[in-house]
N, C-alpha and C positions, 0 to 999 in steps of 0.2 A: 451583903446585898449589892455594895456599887462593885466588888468584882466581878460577880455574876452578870452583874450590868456590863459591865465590862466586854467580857466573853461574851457574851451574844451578839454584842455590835459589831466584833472583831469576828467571829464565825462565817462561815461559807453559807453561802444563800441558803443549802437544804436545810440547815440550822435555822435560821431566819426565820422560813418559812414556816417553819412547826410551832416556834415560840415564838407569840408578839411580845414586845415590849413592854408593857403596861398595864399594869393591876396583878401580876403575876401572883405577889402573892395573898391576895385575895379569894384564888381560885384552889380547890380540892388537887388532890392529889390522888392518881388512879392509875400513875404506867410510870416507869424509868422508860428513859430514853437513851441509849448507848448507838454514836455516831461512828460508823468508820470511812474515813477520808480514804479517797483514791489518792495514789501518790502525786498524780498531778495536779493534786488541789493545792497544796503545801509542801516543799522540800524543806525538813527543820533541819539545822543548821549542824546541830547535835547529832551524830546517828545512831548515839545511846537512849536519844530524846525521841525515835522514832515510835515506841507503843504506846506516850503517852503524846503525842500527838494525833496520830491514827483513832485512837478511844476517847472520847469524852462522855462524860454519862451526865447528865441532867435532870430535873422532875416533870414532868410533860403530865397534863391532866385532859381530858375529853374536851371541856370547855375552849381551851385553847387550840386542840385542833381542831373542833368545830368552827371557829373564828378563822384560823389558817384558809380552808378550803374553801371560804366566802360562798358558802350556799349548800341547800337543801341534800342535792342529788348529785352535785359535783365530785368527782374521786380525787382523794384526794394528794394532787400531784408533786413530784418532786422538783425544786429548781433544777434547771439545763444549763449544762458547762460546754463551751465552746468546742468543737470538736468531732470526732466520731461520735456516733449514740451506738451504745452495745444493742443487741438484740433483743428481742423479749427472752429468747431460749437460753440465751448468754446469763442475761437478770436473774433466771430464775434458778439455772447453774451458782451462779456465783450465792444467792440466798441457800441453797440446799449444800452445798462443803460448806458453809459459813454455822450450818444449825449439827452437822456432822463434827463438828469439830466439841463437841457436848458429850459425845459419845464416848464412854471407858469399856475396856475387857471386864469382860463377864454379865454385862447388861443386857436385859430382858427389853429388846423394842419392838416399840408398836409402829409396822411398817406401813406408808402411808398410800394411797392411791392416786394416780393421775400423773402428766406429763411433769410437775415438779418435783414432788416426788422419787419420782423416778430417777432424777438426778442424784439422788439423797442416798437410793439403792446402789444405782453404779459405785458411788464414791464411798459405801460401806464395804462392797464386794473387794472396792481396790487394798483399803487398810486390810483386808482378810487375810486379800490373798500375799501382801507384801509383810505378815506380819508382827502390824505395829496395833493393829487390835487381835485379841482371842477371848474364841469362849463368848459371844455373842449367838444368842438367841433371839429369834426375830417371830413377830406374827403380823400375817397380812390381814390386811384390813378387805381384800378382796381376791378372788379365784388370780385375776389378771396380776396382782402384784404376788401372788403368791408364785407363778411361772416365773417372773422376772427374777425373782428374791432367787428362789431357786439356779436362774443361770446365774447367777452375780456369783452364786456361790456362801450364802448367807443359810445358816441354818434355819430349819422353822419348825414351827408348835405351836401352841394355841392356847386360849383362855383357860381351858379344864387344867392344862398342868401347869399354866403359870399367870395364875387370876390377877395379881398384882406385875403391871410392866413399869419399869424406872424411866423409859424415857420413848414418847412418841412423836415422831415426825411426818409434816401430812402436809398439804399444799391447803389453799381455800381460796373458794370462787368471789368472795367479800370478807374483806375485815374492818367493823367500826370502830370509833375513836373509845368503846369502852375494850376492843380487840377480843369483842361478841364477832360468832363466822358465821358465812354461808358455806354449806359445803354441800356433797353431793350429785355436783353436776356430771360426775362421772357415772353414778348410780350407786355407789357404795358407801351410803351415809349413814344405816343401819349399822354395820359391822364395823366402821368407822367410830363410830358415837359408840357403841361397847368398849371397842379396845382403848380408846382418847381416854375414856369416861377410868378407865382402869390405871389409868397412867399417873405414877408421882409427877412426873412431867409434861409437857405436851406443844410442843414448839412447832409454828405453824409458819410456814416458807411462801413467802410469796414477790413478785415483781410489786413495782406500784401501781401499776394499772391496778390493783384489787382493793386500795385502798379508797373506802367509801366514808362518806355520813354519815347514810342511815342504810340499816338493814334490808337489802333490798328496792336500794337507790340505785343501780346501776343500768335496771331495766331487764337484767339477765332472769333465769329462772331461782326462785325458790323451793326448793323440791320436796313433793311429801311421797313416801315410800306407800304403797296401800296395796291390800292384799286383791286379787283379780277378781274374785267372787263382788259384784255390784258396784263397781269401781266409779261407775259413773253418777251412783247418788251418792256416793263417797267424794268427788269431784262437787259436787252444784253442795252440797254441806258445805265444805270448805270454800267456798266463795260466798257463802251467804254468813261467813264469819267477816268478810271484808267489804259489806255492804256498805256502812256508814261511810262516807268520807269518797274519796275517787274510787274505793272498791279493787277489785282485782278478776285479771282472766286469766281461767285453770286448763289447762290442755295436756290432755293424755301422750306422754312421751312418746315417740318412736324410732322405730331403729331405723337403718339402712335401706330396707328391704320395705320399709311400709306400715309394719307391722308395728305392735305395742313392744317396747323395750320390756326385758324382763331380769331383775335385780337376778345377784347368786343367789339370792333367799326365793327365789320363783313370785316374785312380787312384781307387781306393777309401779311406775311412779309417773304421779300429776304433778308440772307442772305450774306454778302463781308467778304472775307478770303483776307488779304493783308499777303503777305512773309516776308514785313520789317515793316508793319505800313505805317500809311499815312506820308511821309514827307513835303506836300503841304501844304500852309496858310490852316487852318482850315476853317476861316469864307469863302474863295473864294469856298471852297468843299463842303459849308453848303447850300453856295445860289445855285451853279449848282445843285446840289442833288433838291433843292425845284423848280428846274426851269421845273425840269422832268416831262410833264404831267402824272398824275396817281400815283406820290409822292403824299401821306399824311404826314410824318414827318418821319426821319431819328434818330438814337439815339446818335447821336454824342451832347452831351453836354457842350456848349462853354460860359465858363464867368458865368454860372450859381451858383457854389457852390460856399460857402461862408468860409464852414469850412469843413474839413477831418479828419474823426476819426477812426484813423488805429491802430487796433492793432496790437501788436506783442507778443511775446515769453516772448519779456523783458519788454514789461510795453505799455504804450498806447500813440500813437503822437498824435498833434492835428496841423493838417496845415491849415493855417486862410486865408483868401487872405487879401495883407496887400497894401493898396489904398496911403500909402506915400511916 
């Protein structure tokens, strides 16, 4: 315990920040935490000593980074190192080769939707085509990454012939300190939550702007998929599930044009604006949402991911969910 003490005092701020000090071990245990330093954090001195100074892995529990984030609805942020800041599109590059790097020949994956993602695609297409991967079989989670997948150059197929995938990667619009997601804000939460749900594994990429509280802390949408036939008392249902307490406002997606956005599945989707986040049991908000006729599936993600790959400024975390 006093070298652990040790190491944390002696650690770089994003370290710091995740773990307090005090009562550590007191607190549950619900995530590994795996640290990788930017070289400009630390030059060791060793340059045989360089992957164990790059890695450090630790036990990091919800409680403590509910504590880190000092509030309710705050995301929660990475300490800033002096210098350039990468870009959000850079953060979320560097998260997606970082969750690619997981990837072996001959694996069944679950390809994921949206702009980080998409990073995840490019840099599968590249080991294809230079081949240091084969024999990958990939399924899109939606029409749009299924084109992408296809130019990268990435094989595809689908649930019927391969129900079991080994390993999925997918961006998410929120992750909370139990690394429970929002997803969906692209529209493909439905097909998403099939193929995730399929997966030995399921590693989820994200900058740290996504890094939240609470579910639906960030003010952004939480999206429920619903079929178009009645949509609007399928709408005023679900918000009179979030009456008690500050409540919530549901508003029917739209596209570009004006018009109602319409999922691959030819669905509708509403979505919930919460003022604090949901602070109710997750799972009991998961089954009233499914109890809703004309609910298809909703994008709250519970107990799904495995692993979180979040960059930052200062280098890149990896929160695991930790089963001991």
């Amino acid at each position: 315990m006093r070298s652990w003490r040790r190491r944390v005092a002696s650690s770089p701020p994003l370290l710091r920040l995740l773990l307090p000090h005090r009562k550590t071990r007191l607190l549950p245990h619900y995530l590994t935490l795996t640290l990788t330093l930017n070289s400009r954090e630390r030059a060791p001195e060793n340059p045989k000593s360089l992957e164990r100074e790059r890695e450090r892995e630790m036990r990091v529990c919800s409680t403590q980074m509910k504590q880190a984030a000092g509030g309710a609805n705050k995301p929660l942020s990475m300490a800033k190192s002096p210098g350039s800041e990468p870009t959000q599109e850079e953060l979320k590059k560097r998260a997606a080769h970082r969750a690619v790097e997981q990837v072996r020949s001959g694996m069944v994956l679950g390809l994921g939707t949206g702009s980080t993602a998409a990073h995840a695609l490019d840099r599968i297409g590249e080991l294809l085509r230079s081949g240091q991967l084969q024999n990958i079989v990939g399924i899109p989670t939606s029409k749009k990454t299924e084109a992408h997948a296809a130019m990268a150059g990435i094989p595809l197929s689908d649930l019927a012939a391969h129900p079991t995938v080994d390993l999925s990667i997918d961006g998410a619009d929120e992750v909370d300190p139990r690394l429970n997601l929002v997803k969906g804000r692209g529209g493909s939460l439905l097909r998403e939550k099939m193929i995730e749900g399929a997966s030995k594994k399921f590693v989820v990429i994200v900058d740290e702007s996504k890094m939240v509280e609470r579910i639906g802390g960030s003010g952004m949408a939480v999206p429920v998929e619903v079929v178009q036939f009645g949509w609007s008392l399928t709408m005023n249902r679900l918000k009179k599930l979030f009456e008690q307490g500050k409540g919530c406002v549901g508003e029917l997606r739209k596209g570009e044009d004006g018009s109602p956005f319409v999922t691959d599945n030819g669905n509708f989707v509403v979505d919930l604006f919460f003022e604090e986040g949901i602070s109710r049991d997750l799972n009991e908000v998961s089954d009233e949402i499914l109890r809703i006729t004309g609910v298809a599936e909703h994008g709250i993600f519970i107990g799904m991911a495995t692993s979180v790959v979040v960059a930052g400024s200062d280098g890149i975390v990896v929160l695991e969910r930790d089963e001991c």
